[in-house]
C-alpha positions as CSV (number, residue, x, y, z in Angstrom):
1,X,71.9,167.0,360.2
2,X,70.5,164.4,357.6
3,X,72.4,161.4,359.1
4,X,70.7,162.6,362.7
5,X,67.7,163.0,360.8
6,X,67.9,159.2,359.2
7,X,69.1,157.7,362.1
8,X,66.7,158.8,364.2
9,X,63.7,157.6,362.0
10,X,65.4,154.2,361.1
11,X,65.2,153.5,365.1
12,X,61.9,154.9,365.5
13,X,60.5,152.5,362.5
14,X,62.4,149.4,363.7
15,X,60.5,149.7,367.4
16,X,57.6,150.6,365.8
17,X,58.2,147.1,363.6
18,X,58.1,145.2,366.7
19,X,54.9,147.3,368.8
20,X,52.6,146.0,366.2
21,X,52.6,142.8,368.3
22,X,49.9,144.8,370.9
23,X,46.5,143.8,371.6
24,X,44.4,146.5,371.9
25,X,40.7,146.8,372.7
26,X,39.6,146.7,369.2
27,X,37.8,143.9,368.0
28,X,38.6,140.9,365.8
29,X,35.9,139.0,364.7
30,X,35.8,137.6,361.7
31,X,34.3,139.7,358.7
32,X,31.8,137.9,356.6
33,X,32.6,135.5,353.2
34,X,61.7,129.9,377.5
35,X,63.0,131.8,373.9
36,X,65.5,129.6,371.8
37,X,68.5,128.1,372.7
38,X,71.5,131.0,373.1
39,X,73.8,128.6,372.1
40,X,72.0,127.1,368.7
41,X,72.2,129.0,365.7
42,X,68.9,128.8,363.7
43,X,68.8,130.6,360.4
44,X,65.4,131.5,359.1
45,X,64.2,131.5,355.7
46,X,63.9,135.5,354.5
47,X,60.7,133.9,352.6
48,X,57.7,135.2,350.9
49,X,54.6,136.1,352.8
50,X,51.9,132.7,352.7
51,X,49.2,134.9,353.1
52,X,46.0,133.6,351.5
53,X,47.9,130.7,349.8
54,X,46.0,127.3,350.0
55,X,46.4,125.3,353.5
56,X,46.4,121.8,351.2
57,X,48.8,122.6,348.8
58,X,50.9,124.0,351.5
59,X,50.7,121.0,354.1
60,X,51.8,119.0,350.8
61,X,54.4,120.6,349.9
62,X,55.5,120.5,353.1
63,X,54.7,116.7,354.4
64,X,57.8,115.6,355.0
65,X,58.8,117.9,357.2
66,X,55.7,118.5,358.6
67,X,55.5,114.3,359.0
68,X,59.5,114.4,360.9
69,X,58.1,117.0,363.1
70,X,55.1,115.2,364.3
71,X,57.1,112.1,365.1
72,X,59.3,113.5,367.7
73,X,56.6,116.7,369.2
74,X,53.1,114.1,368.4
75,X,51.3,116.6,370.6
76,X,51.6,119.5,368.4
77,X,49.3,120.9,366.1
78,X,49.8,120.4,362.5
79,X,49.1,123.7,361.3
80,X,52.0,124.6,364.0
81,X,54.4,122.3,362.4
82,X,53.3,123.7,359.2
83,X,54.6,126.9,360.1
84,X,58.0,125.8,361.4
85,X,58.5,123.9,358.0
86,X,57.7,127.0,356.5
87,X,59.7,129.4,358.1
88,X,63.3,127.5,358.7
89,X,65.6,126.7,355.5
90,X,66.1,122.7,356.7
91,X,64.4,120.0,358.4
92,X,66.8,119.9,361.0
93,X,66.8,123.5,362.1
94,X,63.0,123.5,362.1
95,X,62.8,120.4,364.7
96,X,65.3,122.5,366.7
97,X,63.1,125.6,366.6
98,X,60.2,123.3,367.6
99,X,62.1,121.9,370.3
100,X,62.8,125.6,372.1
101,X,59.3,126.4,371.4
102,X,57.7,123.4,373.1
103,X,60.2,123.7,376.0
104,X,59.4,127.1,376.5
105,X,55.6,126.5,376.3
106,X,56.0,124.1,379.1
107,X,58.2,126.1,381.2
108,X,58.5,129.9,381.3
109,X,56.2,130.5,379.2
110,X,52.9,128.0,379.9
111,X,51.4,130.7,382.3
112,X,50.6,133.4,379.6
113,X,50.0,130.2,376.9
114,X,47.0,128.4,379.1
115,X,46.0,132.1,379.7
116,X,45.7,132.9,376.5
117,X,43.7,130.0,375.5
118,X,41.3,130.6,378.3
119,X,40.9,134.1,376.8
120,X,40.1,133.4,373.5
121,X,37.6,130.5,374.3
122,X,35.9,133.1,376.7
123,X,36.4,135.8,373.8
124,X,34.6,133.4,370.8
125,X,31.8,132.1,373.4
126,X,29.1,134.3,371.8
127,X,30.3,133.7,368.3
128,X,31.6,136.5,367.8
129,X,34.7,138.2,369.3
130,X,35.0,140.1,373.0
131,X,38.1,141.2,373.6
132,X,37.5,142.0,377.5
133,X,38.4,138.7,378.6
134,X,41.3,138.8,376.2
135,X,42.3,142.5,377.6
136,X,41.6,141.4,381.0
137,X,44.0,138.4,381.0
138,X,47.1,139.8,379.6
139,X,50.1,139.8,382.2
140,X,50.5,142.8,383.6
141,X,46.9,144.5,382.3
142,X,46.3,146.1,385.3
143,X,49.2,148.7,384.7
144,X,49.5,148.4,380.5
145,X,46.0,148.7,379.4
146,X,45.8,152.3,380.9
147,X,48.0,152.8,377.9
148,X,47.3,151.0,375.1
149,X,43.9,151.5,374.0
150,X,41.8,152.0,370.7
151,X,43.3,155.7,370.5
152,X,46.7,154.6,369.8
153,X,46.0,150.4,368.5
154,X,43.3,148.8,367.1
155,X,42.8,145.0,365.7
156,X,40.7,144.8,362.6
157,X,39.9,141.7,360.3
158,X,39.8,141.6,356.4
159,X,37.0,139.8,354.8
160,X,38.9,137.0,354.4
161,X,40.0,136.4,357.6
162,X,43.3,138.1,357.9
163,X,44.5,139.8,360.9
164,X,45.2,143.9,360.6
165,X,46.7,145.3,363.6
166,X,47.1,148.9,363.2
167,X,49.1,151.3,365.7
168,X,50.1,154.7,366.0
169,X,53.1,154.7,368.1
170,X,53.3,158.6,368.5
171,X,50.3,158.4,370.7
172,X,51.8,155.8,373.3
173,X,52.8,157.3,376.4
174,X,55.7,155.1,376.4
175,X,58.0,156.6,379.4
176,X,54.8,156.7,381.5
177,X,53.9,153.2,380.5
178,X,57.8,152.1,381.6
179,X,57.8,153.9,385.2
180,X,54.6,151.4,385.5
181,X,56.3,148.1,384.4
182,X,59.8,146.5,384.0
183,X,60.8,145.4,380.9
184,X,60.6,141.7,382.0
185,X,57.0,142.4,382.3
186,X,56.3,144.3,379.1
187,X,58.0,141.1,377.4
188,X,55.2,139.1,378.9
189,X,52.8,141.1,377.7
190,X,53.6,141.1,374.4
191,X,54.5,137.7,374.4
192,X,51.1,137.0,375.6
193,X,49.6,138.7,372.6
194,X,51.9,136.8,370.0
195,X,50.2,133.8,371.8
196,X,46.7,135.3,370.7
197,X,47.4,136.2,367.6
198,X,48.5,132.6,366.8
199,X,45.5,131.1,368.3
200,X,43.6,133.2,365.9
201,X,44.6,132.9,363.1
202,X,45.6,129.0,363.0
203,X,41.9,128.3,363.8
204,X,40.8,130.8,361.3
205,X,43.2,129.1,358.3
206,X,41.8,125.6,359.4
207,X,38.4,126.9,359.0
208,X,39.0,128.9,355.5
209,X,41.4,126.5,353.8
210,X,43.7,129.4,353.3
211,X,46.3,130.7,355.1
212,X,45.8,133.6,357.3
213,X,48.9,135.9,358.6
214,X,49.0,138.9,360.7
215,X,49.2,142.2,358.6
216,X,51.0,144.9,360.4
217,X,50.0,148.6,359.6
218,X,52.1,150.9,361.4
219,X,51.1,154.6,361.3
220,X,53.8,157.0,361.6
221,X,52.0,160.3,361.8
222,X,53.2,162.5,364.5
223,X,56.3,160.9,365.7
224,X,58.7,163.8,367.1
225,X,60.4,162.1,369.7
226,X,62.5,158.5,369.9
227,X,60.9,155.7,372.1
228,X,61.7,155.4,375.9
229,X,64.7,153.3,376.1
230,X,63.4,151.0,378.5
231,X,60.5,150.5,376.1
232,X,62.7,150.0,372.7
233,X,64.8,147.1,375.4
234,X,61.4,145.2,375.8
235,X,60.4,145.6,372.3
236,X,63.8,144.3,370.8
237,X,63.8,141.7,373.5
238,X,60.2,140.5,372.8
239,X,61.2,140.8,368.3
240,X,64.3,138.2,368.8
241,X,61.6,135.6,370.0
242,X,58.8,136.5,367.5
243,X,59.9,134.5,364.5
244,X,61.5,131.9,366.6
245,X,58.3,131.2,368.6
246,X,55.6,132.0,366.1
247,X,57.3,131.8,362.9
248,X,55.4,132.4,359.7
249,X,52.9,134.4,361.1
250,X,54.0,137.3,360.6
251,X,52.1,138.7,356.5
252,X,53.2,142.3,354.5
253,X,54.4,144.6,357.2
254,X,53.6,148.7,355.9
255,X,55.2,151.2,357.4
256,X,52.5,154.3,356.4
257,X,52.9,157.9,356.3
258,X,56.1,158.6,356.6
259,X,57.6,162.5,356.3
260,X,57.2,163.1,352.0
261,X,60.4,164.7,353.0
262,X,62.5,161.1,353.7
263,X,60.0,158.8,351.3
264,X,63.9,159.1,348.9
265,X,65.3,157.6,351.5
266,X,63.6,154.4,351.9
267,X,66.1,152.6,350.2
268,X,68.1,153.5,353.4
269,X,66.0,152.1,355.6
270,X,65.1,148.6,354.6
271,X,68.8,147.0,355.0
272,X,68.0,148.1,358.6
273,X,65.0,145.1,359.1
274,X,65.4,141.7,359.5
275,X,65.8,139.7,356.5
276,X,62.8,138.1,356.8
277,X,61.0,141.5,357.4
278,X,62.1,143.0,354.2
279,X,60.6,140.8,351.7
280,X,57.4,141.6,353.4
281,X,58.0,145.5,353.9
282,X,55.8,148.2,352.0
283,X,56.2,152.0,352.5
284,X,52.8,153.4,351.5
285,X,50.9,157.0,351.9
286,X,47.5,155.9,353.7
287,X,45.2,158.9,353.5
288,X,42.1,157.3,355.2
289,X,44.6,156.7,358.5
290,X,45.9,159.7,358.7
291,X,43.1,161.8,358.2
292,X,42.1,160.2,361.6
293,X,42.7,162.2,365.1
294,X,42.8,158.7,367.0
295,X,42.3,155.6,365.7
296,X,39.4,154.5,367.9
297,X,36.8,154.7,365.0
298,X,38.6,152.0,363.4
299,X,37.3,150.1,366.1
300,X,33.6,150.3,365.2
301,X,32.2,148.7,362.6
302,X,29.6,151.0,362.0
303,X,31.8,154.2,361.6
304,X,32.2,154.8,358.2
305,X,36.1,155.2,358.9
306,X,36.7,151.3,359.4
307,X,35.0,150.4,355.9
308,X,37.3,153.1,354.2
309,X,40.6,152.1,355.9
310,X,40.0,147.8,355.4
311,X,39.5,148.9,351.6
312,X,42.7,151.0,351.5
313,X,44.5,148.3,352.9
314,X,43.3,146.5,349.8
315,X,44.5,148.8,347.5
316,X,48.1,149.0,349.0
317,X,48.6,145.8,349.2
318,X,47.2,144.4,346.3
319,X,45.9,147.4,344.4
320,X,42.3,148.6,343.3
321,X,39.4,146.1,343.3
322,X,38.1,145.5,339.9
């Protein structure tokens, strides 16, 4: 019964790793202060989270590779580069990683890419952020946005930039979502949003001078039931391409309230991630969040709820403010 037990929340936690990639209707604006090559084998680095290190000392450390990347793809952003030197153990596999990723933005994949750009620009006219245009644009909205909404995901920033995206997978209606959209689709979507959340937070860590990552929160209160099969396909599909498209992006990934009953077990569980998930992975008890019914007040900045839940992200990732 325990092995069901196990095996049953090690699948649930690895989708959930990879539905964090959503966009939902919450807001991000900042707080004050085709998929590689079948054939080539890149290994990434199982490194250490960047998150808030300096962008200078970084694109130092970094220049030669950063410098060899620029000479063969001239039309690529250096803080892109910088992340490809980051991410992949040797020059060479980080200029083939490149290589995929450019030929992918220009083919299959330039659609959702000049879509996503469009969005943002629309979504950071005011100064601020509106995610409408950004909702509105996704691939596939018409059918997916029924489903994922503030109730179940919500975007939030840190005061220093950082990217939260928080999600409650037990309240997405994944089988109905599915008998909407094929699993091609769904990848578009979420590749779409990986798109977004790069634009983001590249422009943001040019702006601050320190790095900015994507911090996933993953909420596992109320989960009874595995994910629709069709869904966990897309969502495995869509994870293989994450690091290889958008690598170092990805910050400290927390997997929150699970069952007091299988916290021994988490020891278990992490061999199950990615390599370079694991450095990164925290299993944490988050009150604030799951005191919450839905997660839409994290939405508003003038609910109470939101100020409570950025600072216990503080405290579990970095501990109590002093």
């Amino acid at each position: 019964m325990m092995k069901r037990v196990l095996f049953f929340v090690s699948l649930v936690l690895l989708n959930t790793i990879t539905v964090t990639s959503f966009m939902s209707s919450g807001h991000i604006a900042h707080r004050p202060t085709q998929p590689a090559s079948q054939k080539q084998l890149i290994r990434l680095q199982a490194s250490k989270s960047n998150l808030g290190a300096s962008v200078d000392s970084l694109l130092s450390a970094n220049r030669a590779t950063i410098d060899a990347l620029g000479n063969d793809f001239p039309d690529v952003s250096e803080m892109t580069r910088l992340r490809f030197a980051l991410a992949f153990d040797s020059q060479a596999e980080a200029k083939q990683a490149l290589r995929d990723s450019v030929a992918f933005r220009k083919g299959a994949g330039r659609p959702l890419v000049e879509a996503a750009a469009k969005a943002v620009e629309q979504a950071t006219a005011n100064g601020g952020w509106d995610n409408e245009p950004v909702r509105a644009a996704a691939p596939n909205s018409a059918s997916i946005n029924e489903f994922i909404t503030p109730k179940n995901i919500v975007t939030l920033s840190t005061d220093k930039g950082d990217l939260i995206y928080v999600i409650r997978a037990s309240a997405i209606s994944d089988k109905k979502l599915m008998d909407k959209v094929t699993v091609e689709q769904m990848g578009e979507f979420f590749l779409y949003v990986k798109e977004v959340h790069s634009i983001v937070a590249d422009a943001r860590s040019l702006k601050s001078g320190r790095m900015c990552e994507v911090i996933f929160a993953n909420d596992i209160s109320g989960v009874r039931a595995p994910p629709d099969p069709r869904f966990s396909k897309a969502l495995t599909e869509s994870s293989k391409q994450y690091e290889k498209l958008y690598p170092a992006l990805a910050g400290p990934t927390m997997i929150l309230n699970l069952p007091m009953v299988l916290q021994a077990f988490i020891g278990l569980f992490k061999p199950l991630f990615p390599k370079t998930v694991q450095d990164r992975l925290k299993f944490k008890r988050a009150p604030v969040l799951a005191g919450l019914n839905e997660l839409t007040p994290l939405s508003r900045s003038s609910d109470p709820s939101q100020k409570a839940f950025l600072a216990e992200v503080q405290t579990l990732l970095y501990g109590p403010l002093s």
